[in-house]
C-alpha positions as CSV (number, residue, x, y, z in Angstrom):
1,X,25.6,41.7,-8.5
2,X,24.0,40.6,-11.5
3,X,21.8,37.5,-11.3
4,X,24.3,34.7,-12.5
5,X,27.1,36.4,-10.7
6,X,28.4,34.0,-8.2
7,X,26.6,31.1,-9.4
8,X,27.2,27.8,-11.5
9,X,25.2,25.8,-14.3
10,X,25.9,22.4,-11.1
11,X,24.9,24.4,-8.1
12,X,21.8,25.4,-10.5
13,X,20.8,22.2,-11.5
14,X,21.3,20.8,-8.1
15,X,18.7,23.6,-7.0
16,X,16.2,23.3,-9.6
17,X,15.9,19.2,-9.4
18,X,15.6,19.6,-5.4
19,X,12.7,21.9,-6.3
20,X,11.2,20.0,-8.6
21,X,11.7,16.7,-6.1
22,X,9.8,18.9,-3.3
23,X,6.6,19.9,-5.5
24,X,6.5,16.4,-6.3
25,X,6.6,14.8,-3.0
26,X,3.8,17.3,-2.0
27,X,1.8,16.2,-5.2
28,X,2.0,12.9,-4.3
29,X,1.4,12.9,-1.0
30,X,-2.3,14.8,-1.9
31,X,-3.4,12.5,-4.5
32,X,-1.9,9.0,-2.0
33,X,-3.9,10.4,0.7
34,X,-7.0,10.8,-1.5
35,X,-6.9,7.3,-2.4
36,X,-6.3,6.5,1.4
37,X,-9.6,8.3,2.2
38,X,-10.9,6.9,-0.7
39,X,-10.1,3.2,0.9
40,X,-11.4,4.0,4.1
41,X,-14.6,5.1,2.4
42,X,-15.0,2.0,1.2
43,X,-14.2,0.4,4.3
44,X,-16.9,1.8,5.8
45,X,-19.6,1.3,3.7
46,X,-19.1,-2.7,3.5
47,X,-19.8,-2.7,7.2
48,X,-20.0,-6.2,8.8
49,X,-19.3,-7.9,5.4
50,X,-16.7,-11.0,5.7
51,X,-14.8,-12.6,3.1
52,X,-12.3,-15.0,3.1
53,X,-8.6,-14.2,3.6
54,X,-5.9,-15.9,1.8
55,X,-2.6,-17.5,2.5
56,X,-0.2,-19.0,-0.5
57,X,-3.9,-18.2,-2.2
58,X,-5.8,-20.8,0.0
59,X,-8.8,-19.8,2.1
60,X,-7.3,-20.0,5.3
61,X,-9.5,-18.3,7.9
62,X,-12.5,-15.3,7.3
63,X,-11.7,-11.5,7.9
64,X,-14.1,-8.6,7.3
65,X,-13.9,-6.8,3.7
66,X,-13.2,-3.4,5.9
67,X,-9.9,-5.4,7.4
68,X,-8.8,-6.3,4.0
69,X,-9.0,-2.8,2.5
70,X,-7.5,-1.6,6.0
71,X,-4.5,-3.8,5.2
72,X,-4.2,-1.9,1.8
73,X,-4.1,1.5,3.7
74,X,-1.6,0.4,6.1
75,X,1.0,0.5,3.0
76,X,0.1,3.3,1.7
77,X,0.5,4.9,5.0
78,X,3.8,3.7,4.9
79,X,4.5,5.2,1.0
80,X,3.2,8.6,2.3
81,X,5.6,8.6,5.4
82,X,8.5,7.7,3.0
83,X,7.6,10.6,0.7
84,X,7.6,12.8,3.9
85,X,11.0,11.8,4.9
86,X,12.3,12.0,1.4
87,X,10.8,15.6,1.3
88,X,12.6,16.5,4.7
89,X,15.9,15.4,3.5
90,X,15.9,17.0,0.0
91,X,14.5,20.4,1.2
92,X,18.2,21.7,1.3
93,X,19.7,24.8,-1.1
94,X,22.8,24.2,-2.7
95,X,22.8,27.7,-4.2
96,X,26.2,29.4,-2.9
97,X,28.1,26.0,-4.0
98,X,29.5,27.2,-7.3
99,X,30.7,24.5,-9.7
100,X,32.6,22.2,-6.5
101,X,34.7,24.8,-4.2
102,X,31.7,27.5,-3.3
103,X,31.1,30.8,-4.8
104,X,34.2,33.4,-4.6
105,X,31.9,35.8,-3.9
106,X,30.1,36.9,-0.8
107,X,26.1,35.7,-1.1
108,X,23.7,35.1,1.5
109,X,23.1,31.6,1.1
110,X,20.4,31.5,4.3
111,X,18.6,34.4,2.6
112,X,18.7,32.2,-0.6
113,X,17.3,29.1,1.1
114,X,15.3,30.6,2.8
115,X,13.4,32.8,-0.3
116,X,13.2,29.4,-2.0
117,X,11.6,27.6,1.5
118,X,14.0,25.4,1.8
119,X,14.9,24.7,5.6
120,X,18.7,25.9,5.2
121,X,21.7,26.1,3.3
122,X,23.6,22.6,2.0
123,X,26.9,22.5,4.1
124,X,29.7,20.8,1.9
125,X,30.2,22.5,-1.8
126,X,31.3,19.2,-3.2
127,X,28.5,16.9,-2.1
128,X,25.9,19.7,-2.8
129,X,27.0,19.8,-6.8
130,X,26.9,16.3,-7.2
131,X,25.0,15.1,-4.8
132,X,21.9,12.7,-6.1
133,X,20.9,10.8,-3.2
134,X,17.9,12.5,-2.3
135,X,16.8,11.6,-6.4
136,X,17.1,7.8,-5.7
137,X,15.6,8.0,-2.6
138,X,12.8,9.6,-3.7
139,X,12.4,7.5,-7.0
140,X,13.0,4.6,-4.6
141,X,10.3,5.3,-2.4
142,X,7.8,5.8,-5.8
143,X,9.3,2.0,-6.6
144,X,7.6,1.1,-3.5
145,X,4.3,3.5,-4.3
146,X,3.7,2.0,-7.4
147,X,4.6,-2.1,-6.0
148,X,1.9,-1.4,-3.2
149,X,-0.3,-0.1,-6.4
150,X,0.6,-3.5,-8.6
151,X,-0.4,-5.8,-5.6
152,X,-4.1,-3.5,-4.6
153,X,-4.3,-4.1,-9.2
154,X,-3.2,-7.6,-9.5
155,X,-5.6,-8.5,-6.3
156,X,-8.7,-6.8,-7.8
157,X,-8.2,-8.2,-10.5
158,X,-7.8,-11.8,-9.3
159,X,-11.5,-11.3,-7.4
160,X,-13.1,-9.9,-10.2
161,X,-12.6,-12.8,-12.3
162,X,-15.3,-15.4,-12.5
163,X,-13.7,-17.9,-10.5
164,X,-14.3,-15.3,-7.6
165,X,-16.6,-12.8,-8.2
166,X,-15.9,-10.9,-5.4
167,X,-15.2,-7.6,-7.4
168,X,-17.5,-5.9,-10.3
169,X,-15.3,-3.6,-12.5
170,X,-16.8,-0.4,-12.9
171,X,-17.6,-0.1,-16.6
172,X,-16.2,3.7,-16.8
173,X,-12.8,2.5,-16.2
174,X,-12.9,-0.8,-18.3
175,X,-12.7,-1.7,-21.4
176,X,-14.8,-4.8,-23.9
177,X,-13.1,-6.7,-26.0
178,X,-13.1,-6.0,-29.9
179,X,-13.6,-10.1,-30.6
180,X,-15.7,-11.0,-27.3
181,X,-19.4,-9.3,-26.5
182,X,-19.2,-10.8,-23.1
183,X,-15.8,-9.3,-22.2
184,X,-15.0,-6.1,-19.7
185,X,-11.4,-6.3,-18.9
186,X,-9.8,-4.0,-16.4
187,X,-7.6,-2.1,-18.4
188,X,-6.5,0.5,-15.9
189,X,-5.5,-1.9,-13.1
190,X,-3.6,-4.0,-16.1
191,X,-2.3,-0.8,-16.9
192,X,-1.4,0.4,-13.2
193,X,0.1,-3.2,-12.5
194,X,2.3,-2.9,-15.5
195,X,3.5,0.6,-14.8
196,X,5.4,-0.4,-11.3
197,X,7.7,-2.6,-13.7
198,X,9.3,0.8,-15.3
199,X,9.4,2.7,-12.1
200,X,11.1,-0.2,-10.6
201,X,13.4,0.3,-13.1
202,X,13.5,3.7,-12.8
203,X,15.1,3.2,-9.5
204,X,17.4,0.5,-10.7
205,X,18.7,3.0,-13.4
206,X,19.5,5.3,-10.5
207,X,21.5,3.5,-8.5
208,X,23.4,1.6,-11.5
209,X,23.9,4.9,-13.4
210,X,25.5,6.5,-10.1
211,X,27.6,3.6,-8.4
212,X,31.3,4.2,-9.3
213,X,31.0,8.0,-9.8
214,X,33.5,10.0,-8.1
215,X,33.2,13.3,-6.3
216,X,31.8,15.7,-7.4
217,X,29.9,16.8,-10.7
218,X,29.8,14.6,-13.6
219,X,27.8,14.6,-16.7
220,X,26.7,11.3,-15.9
221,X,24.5,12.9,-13.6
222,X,22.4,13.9,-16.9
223,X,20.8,11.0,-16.6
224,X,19.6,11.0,-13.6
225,X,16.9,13.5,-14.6
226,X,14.5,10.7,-17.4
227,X,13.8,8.1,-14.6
228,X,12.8,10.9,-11.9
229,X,10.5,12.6,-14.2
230,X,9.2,9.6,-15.8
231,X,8.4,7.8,-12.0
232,X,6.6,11.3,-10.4
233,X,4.4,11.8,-13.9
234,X,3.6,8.3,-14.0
235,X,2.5,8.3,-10.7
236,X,0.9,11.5,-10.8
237,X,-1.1,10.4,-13.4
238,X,-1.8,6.9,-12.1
239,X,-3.1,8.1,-8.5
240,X,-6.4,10.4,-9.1
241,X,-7.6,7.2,-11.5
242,X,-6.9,4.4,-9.0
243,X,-8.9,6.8,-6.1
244,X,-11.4,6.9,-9.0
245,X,-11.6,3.4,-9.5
246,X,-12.2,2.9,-5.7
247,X,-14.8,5.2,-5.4
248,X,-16.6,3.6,-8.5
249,X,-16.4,-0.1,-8.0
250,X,-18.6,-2.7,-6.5
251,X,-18.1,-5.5,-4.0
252,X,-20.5,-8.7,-4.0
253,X,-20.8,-8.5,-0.5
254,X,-23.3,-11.5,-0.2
255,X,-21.1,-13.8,-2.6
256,X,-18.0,-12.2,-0.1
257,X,-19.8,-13.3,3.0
258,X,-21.3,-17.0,1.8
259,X,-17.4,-17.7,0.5
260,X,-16.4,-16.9,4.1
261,X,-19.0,-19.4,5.7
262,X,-17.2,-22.4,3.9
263,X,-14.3,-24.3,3.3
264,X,-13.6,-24.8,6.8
265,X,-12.3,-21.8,7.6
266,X,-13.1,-21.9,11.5
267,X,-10.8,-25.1,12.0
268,X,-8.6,-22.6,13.7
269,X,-11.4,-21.1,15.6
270,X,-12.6,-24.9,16.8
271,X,-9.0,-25.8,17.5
272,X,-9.0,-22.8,19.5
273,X,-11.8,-24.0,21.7
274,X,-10.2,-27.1,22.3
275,X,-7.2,-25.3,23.9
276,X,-9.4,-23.1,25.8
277,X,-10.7,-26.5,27.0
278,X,-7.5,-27.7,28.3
279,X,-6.4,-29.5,24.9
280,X,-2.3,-28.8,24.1
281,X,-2.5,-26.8,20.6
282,X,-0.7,-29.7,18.6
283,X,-3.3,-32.1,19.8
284,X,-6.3,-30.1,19.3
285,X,-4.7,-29.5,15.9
286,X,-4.9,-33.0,15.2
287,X,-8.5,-33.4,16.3
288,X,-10.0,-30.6,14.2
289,X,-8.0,-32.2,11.4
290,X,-9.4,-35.4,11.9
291,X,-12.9,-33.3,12.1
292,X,-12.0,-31.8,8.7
293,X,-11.5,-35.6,6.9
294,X,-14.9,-36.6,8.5
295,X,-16.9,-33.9,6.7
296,X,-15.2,-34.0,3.6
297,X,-16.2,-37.5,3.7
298,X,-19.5,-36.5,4.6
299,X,-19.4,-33.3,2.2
300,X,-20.2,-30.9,4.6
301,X,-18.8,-28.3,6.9
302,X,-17.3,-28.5,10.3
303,X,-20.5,-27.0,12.2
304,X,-22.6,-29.5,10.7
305,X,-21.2,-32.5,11.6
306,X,-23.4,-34.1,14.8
307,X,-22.2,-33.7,18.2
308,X,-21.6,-37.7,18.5
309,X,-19.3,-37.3,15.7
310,X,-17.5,-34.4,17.1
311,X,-17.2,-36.5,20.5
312,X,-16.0,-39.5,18.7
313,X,-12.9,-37.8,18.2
314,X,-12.6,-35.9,21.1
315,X,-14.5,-35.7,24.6
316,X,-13.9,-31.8,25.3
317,X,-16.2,-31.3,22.1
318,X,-19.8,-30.5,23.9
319,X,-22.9,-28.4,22.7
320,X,-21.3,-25.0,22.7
321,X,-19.2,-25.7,20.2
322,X,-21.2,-25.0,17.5
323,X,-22.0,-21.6,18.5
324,X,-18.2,-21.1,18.8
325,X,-17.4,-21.5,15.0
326,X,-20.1,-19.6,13.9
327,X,-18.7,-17.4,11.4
328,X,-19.6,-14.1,13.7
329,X,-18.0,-15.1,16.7
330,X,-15.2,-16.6,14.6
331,X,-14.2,-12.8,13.5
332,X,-15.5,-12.0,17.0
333,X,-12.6,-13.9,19.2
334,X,-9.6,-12.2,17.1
335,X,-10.4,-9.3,19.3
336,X,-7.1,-7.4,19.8
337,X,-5.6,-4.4,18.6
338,X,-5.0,-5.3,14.5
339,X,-7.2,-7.8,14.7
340,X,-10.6,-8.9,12.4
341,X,-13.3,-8.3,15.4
342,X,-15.9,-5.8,14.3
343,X,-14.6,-3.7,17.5
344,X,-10.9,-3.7,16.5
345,X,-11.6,-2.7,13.1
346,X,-13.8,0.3,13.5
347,X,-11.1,1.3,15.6
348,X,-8.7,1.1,12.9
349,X,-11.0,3.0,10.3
350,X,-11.3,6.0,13.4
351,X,-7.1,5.7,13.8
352,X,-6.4,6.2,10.3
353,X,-8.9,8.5,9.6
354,X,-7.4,11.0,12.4
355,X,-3.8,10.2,10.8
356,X,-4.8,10.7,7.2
357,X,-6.0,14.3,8.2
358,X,-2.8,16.0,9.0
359,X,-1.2,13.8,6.4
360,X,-4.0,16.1,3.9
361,X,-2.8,19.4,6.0
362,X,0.6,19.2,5.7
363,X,0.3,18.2,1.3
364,X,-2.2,21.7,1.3
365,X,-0.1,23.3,3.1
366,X,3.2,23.1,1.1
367,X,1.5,23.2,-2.3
């Protein structure tokens, strides 16, 4: 037969963007885990560093800096096993399903799929033409990618400002201002962060663009092909500069760690002792509250208040408190699995380092 014979421009397309899909999800999935092992570099190297971990953008009690980045990773993992399932579903050949009824004549569409490694042969004609679920999904899952991006920009950004000074943007990825000597402003994160906007709207294009079609190929379809290139390339080329970025940046771990020795952020560690000491939780959070109003009043923290003090308010407070709510046994007591103790988290760094490798294997080995 000669080389069109048999086929149609829809089964075609249908191939082609299923290919393209495929060498994109591996693509992905090599740069994501780069910046994963990127992270977990990082995560490493801060060691025993704490900081103080945020609700509503409060202090509310201290975490080590390897458990914040860890909770980073934990959505990317997420993103890459997305991708992977996206990959699994799309890696079907439609070739053999002529324009909607299948071809008239008599081709080996295993052979086909399987010259093209794809796992095997679509099964309906009609869905395989027009088919552009595994598009949205995919794009879909980069919406999610590039969100999980936004909120690791937006958040370095927040601590680099002054107000924190947790963060020190690398110059090599920054930019100064052209009124301001003073200025280095994070241009790529700003960038990064602003980029999830149009992917998101990549994948609301998607779905709008495709919600009352009716089976099987219409020209509408066109259109799914702008917001799928547009999300992969802009990811593409977001992901080896964010992994960049990691690798390059500094933390103030001593600025981290004195941040995470105030503002009373082991009231829920000296509540906890109460309850160990018999106290109902609702009563011992009382207590500590009442605590907490005594040293504002007295403008200091909760481990420096006197032990009369402490006993004023409540007789189960004794001497061995104040070794409880010292900041290293504070971390030290969250000891389970997902938790901030030292223990749990080098645990964490060892699990995801051990998942991240096969996640590395399997992007090498489809490339």
């Amino acid at each position: 037969y000669k080389l069109h014979s048999g086929r149609s421009r829809n089964e075609q397309i249908a191939t082609d963007l299923r290919l393209y899909l495929r060498a994109g999800c591996d693509e992905i999935s090599e740069e994501l885990s780069a910046l994963i092992s990127a992270v977990l570099d990082r995560s490493e190297q801060v060691g025993q560093a704490a900081m103080p971990a945020y609700t509503h953008l409060q202090r509310a009690e201290p975490v080590l800096v390897a458990h914040w980045l860890l909770g980073h990773v934990e959505m990317f993992f997420r993103d890459l096993d997305r991708i992977g399932d996206c990959r699994k579903r799309a890696n079907v050949c439609p070739l053999g399903s002529g324009a909607v009824t299948g071809s008239t004549l008599p081709l080996d569409r295993d052979l086909m799929a399987r010259e093209l490694g794809f796992s095997a042969p679509t099964t309906n004609s009609i869905d395989a033409t027009s088919d552009r679920d595994f598009v949205i999904e995919f794009v879909n899952a980069l919406s999610l990618l590039a969100l999980h991006l936004s909120r690791w920009a937006e958040e370095m950004l927040l601590f680099s400002t002054q107000e924190y000074g947790f963060v020190h943007l690398p110059e090599s990825y920054s930019t100064g201002s052209s009124a301001m000597p003073q200025k280095m402003n994070g241009d790529l994160l700003e960038l990064v962060r602003g980029k999830a906007g149009r992917i998101i709207g990549d994948a609301t294009a998607l779905l709008i663009t495709t919600k009352g079609l009716p089976l099987a190929y219409n020209k509408d379809l066109q259109e799914t092909q702008e917001p799928l290139f547009h999300a992969a390339e802009a990811l593409l080329s977001s992901l080896p500069l964010v992994s960049g970025w990691t690798k390059a940046v500094e933390f103030d771990l001593e600025r981290m760690q004195k941040a995470a020795e105030t503002g009373y952020m082991n009231a829920f560690a000296a509540a906890t002792y109460l309850t160990r000491k018999g106290v109902p939780f609702r009563i011992a959070h009382e207590q500590v509250g009442k605590a907490v109003r005594l040293a504002l009043e007295k403008s200091c923290e909760l481990q420096d208040l006197s032990l009369a003090d402490l006993r004023a308010i409540d007789s189960h407070f004794d001497a061995e408190f104040f070794n409880f709510v010292k900041l290293e046994n504070v971390l030290a007591i969250h000891d389970v699995p997902g938790g901030t103790a030292p223990v749990r988290v080098r645990e964490a760094i060892a699990a995801a380092r051990s998942k991240i490798a096969p996640a590395c294997e399997d992007a090498h080995a489809h490339a």
